[in-house]
Backbone as numpy.savetxt, mean C-alpha at the origin, in Angstrom:
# Nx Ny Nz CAx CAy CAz Cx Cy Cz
-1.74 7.62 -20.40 -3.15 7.88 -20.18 -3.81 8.22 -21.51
-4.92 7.66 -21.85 -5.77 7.44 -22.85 -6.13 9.22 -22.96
-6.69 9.58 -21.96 -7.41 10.85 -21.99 -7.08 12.39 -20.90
-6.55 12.77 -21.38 -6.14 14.33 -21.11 -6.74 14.66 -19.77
-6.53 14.75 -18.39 -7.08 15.01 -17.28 -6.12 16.77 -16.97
-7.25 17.59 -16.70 -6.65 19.02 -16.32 -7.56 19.11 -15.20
-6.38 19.79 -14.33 -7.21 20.55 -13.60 -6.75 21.96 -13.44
-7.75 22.95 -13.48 -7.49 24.89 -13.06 -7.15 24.73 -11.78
-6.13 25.87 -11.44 -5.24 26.18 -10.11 -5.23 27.32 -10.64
-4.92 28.29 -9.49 -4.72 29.87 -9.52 -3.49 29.69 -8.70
-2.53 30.50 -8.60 -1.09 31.30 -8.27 -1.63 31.48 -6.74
-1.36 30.51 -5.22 -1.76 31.08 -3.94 -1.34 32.54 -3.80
-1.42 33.68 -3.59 -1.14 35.10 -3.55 -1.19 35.10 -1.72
-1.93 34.31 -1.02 -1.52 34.93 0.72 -1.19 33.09 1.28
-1.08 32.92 2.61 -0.21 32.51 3.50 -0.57 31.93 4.36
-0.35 31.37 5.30 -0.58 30.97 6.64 -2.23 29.95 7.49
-2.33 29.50 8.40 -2.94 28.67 8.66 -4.68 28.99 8.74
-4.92 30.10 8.92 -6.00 30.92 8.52 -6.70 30.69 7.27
-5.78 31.28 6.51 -6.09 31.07 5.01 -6.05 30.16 4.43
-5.54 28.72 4.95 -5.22 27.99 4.54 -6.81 27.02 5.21
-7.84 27.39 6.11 -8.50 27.13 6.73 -9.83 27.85 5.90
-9.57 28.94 5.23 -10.78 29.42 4.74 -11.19 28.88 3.09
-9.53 28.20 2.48 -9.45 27.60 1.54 -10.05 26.43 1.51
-9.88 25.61 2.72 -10.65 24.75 2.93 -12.44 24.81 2.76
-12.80 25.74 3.83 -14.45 26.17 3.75 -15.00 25.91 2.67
-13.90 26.87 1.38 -14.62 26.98 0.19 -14.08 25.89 -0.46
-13.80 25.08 -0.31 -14.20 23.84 -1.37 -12.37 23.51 -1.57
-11.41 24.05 -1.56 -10.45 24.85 -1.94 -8.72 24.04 -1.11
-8.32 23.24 -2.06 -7.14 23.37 -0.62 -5.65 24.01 -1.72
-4.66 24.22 -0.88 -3.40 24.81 -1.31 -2.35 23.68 -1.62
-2.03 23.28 -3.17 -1.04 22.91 -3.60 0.49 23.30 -3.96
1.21 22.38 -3.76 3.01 23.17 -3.88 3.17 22.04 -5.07
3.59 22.72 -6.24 4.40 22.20 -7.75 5.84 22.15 -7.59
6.68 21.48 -7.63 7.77 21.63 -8.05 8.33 20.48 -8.98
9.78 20.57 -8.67 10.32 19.55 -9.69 10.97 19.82 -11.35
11.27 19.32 -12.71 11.19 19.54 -13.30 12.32 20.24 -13.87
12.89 20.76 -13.28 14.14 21.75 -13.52 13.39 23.19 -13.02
12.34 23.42 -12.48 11.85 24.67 -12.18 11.58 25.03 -11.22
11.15 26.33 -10.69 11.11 26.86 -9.47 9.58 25.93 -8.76
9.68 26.17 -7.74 8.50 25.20 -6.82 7.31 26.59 -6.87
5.67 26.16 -7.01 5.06 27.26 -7.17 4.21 26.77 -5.89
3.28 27.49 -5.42 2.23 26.94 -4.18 1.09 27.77 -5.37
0.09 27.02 -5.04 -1.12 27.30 -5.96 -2.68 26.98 -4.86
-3.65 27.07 -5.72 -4.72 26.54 -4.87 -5.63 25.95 -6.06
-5.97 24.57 -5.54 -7.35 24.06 -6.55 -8.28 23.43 -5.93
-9.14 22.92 -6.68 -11.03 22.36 -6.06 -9.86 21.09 -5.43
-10.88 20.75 -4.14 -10.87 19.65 -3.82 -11.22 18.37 -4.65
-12.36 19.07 -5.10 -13.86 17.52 -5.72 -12.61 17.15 -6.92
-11.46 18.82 -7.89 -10.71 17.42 -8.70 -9.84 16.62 -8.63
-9.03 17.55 -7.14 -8.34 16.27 -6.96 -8.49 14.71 -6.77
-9.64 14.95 -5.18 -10.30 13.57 -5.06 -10.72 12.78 -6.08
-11.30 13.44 -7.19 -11.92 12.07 -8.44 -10.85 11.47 -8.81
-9.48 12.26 -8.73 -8.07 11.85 -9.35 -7.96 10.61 -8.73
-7.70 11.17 -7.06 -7.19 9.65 -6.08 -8.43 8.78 -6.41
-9.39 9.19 -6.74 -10.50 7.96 -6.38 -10.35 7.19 -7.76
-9.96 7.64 -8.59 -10.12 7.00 -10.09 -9.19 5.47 -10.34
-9.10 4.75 -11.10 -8.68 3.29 -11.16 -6.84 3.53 -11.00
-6.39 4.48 -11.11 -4.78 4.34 -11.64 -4.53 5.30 -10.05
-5.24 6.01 -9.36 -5.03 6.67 -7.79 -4.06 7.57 -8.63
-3.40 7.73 -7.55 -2.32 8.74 -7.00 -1.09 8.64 -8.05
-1.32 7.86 -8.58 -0.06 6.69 -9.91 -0.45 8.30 -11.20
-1.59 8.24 -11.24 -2.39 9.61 -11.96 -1.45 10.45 -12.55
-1.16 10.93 -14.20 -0.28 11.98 -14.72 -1.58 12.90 -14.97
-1.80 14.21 -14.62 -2.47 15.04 -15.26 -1.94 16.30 -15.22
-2.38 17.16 -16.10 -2.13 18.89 -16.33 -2.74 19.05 -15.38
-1.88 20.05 -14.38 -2.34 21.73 -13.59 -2.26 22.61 -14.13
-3.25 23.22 -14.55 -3.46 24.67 -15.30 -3.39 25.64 -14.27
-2.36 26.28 -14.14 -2.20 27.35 -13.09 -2.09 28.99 -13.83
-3.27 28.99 -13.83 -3.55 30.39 -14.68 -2.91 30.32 -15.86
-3.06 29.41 -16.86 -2.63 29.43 -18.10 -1.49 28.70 -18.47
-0.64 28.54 -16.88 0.60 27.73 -17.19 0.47 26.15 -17.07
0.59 25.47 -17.85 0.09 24.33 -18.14 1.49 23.04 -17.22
1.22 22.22 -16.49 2.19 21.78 -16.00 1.78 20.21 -15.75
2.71 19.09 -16.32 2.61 17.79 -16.13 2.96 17.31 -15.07
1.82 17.03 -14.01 2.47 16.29 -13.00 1.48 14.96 -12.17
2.73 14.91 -11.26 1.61 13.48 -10.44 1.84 13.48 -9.03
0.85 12.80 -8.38 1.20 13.42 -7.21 2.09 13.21 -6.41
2.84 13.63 -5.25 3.61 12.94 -4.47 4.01 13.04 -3.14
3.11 13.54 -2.74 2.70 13.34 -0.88 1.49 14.05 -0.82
0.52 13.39 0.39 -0.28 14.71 0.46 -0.74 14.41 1.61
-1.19 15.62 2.72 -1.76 15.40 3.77 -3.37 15.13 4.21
-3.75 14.19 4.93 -4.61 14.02 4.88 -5.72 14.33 6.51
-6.62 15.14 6.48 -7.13 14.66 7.71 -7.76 13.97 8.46
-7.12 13.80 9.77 -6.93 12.47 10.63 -8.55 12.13 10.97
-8.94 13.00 11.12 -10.75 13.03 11.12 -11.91 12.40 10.25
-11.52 13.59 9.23 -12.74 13.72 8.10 -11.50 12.92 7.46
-10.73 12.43 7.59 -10.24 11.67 6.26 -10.04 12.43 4.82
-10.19 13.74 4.76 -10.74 14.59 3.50 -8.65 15.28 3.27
-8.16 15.36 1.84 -6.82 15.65 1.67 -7.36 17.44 2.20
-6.00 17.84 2.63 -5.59 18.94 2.95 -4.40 19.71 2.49
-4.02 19.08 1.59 -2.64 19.88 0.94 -2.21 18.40 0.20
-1.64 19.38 -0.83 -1.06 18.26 -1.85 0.57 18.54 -2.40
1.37 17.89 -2.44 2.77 18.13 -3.35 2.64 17.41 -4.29
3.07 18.13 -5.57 2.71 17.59 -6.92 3.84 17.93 -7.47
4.64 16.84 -8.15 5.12 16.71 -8.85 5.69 16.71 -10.37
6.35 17.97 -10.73 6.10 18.62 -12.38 7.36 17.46 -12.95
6.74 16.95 -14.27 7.46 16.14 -14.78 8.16 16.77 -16.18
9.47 16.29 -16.27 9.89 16.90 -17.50 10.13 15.76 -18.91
9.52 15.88 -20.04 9.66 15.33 -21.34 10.61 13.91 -20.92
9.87 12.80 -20.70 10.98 11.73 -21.17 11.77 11.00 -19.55
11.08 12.18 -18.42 11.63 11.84 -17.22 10.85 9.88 -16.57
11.72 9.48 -16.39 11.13 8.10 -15.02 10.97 8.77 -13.86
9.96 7.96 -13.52 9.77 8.06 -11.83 9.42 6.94 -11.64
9.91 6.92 -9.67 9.68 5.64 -8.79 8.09 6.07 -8.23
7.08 4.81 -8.62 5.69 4.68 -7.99 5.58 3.28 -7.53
4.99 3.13 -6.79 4.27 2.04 -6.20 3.21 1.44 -7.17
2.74 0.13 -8.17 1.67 -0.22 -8.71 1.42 -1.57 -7.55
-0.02 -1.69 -7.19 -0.72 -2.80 -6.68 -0.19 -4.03 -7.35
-0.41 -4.93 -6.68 -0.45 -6.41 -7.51 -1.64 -7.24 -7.43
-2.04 -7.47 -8.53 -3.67 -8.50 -8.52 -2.85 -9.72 -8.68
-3.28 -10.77 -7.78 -2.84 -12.08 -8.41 -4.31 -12.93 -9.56
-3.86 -13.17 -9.95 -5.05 -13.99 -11.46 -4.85 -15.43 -11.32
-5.81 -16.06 -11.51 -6.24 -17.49 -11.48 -5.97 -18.36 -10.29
-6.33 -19.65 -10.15 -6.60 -20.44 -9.03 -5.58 -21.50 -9.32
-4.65 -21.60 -8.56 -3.20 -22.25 -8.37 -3.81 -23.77 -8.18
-3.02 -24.41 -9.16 -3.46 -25.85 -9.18 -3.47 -26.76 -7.39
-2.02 -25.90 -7.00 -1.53 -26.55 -5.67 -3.05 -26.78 -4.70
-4.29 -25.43 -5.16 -5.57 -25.03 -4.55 -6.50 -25.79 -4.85
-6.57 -26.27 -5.61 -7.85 -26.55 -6.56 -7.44 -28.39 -6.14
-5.81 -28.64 -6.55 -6.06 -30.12 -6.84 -5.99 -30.41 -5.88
-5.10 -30.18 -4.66 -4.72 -30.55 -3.34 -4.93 -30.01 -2.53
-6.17 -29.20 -2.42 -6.47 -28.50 -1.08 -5.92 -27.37 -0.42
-4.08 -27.00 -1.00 -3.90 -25.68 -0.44 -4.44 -24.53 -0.20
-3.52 -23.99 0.44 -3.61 -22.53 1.10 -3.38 -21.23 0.17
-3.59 -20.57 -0.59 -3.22 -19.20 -1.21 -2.74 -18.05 -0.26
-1.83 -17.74 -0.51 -0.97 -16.55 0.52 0.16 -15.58 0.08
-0.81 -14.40 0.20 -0.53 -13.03 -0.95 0.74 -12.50 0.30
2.11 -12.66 -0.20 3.03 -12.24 0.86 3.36 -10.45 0.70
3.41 -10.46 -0.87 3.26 -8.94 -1.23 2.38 -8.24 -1.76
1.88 -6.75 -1.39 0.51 -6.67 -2.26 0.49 -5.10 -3.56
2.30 -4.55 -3.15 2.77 -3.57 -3.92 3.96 -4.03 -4.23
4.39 -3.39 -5.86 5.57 -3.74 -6.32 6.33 -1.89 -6.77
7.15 -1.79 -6.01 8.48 -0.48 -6.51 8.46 -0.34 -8.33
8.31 0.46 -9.45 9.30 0.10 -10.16 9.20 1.50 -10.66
9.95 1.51 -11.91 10.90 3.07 -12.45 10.45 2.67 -14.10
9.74 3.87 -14.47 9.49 3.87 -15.88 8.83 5.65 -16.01
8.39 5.78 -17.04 7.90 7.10 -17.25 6.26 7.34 -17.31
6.13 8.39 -16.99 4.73 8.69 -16.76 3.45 7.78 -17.50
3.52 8.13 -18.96 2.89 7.19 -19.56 2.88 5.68 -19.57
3.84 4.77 -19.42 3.61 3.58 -18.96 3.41 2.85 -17.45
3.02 3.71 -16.59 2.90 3.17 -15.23 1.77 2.72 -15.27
1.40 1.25 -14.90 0.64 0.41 -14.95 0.04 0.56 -14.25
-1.58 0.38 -13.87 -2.67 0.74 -13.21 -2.77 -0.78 -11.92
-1.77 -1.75 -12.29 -1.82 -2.82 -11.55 -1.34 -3.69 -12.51
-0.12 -4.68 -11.43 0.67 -5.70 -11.61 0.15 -7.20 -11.67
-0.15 -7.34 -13.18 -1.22 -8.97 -12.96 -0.30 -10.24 -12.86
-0.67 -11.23 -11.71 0.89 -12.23 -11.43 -0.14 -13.50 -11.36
0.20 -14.30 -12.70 -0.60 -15.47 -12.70 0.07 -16.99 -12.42
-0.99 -16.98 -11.04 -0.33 -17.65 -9.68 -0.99 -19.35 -10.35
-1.77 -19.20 -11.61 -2.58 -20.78 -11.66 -1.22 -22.04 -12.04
-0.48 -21.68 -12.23 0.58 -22.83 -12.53 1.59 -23.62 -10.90
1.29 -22.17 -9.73 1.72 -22.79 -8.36 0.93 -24.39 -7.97
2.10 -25.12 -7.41 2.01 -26.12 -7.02 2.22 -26.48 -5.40
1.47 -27.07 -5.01 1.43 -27.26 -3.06 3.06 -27.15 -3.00
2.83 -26.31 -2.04 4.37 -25.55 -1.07 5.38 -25.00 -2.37
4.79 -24.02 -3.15 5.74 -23.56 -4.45 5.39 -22.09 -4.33
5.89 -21.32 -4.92 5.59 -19.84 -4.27 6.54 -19.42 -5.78
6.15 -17.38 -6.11 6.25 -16.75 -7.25 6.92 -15.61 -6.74
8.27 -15.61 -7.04 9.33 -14.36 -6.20 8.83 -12.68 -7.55
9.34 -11.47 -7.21 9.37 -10.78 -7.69 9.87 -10.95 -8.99
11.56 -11.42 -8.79 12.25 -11.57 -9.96 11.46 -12.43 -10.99
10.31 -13.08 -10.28 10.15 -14.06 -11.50 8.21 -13.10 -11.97
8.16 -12.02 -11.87 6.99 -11.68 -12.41 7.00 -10.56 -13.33
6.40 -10.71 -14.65 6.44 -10.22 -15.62 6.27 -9.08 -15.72
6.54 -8.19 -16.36 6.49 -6.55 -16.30 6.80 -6.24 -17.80
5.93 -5.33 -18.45 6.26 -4.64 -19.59 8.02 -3.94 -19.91
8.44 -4.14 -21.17 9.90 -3.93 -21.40 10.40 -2.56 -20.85
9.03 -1.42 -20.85 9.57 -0.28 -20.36 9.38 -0.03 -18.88
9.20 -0.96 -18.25 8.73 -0.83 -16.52 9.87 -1.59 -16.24
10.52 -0.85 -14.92 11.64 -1.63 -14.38 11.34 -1.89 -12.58
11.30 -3.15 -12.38 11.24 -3.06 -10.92 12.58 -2.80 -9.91
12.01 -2.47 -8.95 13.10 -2.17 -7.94 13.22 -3.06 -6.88
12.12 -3.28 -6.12 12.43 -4.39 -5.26 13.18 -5.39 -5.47
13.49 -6.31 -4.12 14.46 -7.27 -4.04 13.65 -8.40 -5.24
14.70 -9.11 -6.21 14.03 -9.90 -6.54 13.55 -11.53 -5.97
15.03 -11.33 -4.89 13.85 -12.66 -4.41 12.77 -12.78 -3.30
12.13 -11.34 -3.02 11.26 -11.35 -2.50 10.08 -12.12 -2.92
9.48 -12.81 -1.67 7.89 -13.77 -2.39 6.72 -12.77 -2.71
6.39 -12.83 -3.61 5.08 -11.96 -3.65 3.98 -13.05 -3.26
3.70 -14.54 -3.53 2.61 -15.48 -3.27 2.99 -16.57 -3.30
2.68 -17.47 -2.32 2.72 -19.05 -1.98 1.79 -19.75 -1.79
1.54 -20.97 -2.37 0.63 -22.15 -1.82 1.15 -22.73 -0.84
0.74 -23.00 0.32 1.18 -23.64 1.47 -0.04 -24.76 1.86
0.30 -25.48 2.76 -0.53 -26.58 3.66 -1.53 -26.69 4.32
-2.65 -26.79 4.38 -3.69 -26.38 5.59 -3.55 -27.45 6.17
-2.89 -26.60 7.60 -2.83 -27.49 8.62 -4.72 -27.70 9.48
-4.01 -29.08 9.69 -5.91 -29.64 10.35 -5.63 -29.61 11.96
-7.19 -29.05 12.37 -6.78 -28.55 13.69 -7.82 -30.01 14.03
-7.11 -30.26 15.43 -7.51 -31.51 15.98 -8.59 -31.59 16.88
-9.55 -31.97 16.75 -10.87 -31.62 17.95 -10.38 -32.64 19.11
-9.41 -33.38 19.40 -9.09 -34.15 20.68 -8.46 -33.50 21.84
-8.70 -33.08 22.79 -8.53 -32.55 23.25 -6.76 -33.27 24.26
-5.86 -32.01 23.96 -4.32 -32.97 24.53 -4.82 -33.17 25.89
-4.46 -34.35 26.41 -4.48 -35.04 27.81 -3.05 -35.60 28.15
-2.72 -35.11 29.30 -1.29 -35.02 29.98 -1.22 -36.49 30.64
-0.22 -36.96 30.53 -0.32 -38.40 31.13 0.14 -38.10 32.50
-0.34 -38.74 33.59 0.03 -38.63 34.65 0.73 -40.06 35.23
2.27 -39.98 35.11 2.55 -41.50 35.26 2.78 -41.47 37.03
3.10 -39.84 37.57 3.55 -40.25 38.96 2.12 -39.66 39.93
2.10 -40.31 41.09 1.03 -40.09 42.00 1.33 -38.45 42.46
-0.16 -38.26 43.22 0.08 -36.70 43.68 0.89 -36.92 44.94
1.33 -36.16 45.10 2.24 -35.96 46.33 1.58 -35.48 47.37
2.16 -35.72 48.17 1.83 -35.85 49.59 2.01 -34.37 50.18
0.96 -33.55 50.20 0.60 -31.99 50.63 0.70 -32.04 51.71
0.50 -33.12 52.99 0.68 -32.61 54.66 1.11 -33.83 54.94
1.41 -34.21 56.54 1.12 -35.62 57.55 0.97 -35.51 58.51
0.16 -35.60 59.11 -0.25 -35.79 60.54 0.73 -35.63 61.30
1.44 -34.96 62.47 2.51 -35.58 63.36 2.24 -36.14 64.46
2.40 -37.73 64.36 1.77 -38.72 65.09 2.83 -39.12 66.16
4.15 -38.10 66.48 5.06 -38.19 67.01 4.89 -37.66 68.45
3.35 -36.84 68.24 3.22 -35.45 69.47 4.35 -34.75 69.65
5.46 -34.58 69.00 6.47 -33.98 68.83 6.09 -32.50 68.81
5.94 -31.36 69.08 5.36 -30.57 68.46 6.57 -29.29 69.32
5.57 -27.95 69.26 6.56 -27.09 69.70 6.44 -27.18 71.13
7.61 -25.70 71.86 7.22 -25.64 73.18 5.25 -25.19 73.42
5.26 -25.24 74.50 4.21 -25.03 75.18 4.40 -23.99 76.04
């Protein structure tokens, strides 16, 4: 990260679902730190900095300082609850990173340019994956995985193993998973199918012209 993101946290000092409800009111929700080689701390910070965090171009992927009363701590996030309602986070686990550590994140994948298979022959474009696994360290986690699909050819497709990643990013997923294919557009037929009828309808009743009938 280009630029130093902090946010102030204070030391949580009380407990329970109450307080954890009045933290809310005020603007306020309760974070748990751990990780790192160190003890796990519960803290409390503004909502508005977390949210700019998730809302910002790199999300939740995000390395920044928690200043927890002076104690300065590198982390990112790594679960957080959200409510089912207001949609608004309600608790966060954050993740303290130590000098030099990898971690496993999720980066998006953008696919880039218009696949010849599209352009010359009419195919189909079809994004099979739209996140890629991989393991590197805080500072190089990529804000998004660019996979340039313009060299696909009708019915040719671009597996994991075959998409490029910086020397210090390692993926995890399967590599021969497809991340994107050009496929066929199938043409839908305005004729409507008509069933051939080679045998006659059958014969639903007959008269009994026998007067045969039951007793009387």
């Amino acid at each position: 990260m280009s630029e130093k993101i902090v946010v102030k946290a204070a030391v949580r000092e009380t407990r329970g679902s109450n307080d954890a409800r009045r933290l809310r009111r005020a603007g306020k929700i309760p974070v748990t730190v751990y990780g790192g080689g160190e003890d796990a701390v519960t803290a409390v910070a503004e909502l508005s900095d977390l949210a700019a965090i998730i809302r910002s171009d790199s999300g939740v992927n995000t390395l920044f300082t928690l200043d927890i009363d002076g104690d300065e701590n590198r982390v990112i996030f790594q679960d957080r609850q959200i409510d089912p309602v207001k949609g608004r986070l309600m608790h966060a686990d954050l993740r303290r990173l130590a000098k030099g550590e990898k971690i496993e994140v999720t980066v998006p994948v953008n696919l880039v340019g218009e696949p010849i298979g599209v352009s010359q022959d009419g195919g189909l474009l079809e994004q099979q994956i739209r996140e890629i696994r991989v393991l590197c360290t805080p500072s190089n986690i990529p804000e998004s995985i660019d996979v340039d699909v313009s060299a696909l050819e009708l019915q040719s497709s671009i597996t994991i193993g075959e998409v490029e990643v910086a020397d210090e990013v390692e993926k995890l997923d399967d590599p021969d998973l497809m991340v994107a294919s050009v496929t066929i557009v199938k043409e839908v037929s305005l004729e409507p199918d008509v069933a051939e009828e080679d045998a006659e309808p059958g014969v639903v009743g007959t008269d009994d012209e026998s007067g045969e009938g039951g007793d009387e």
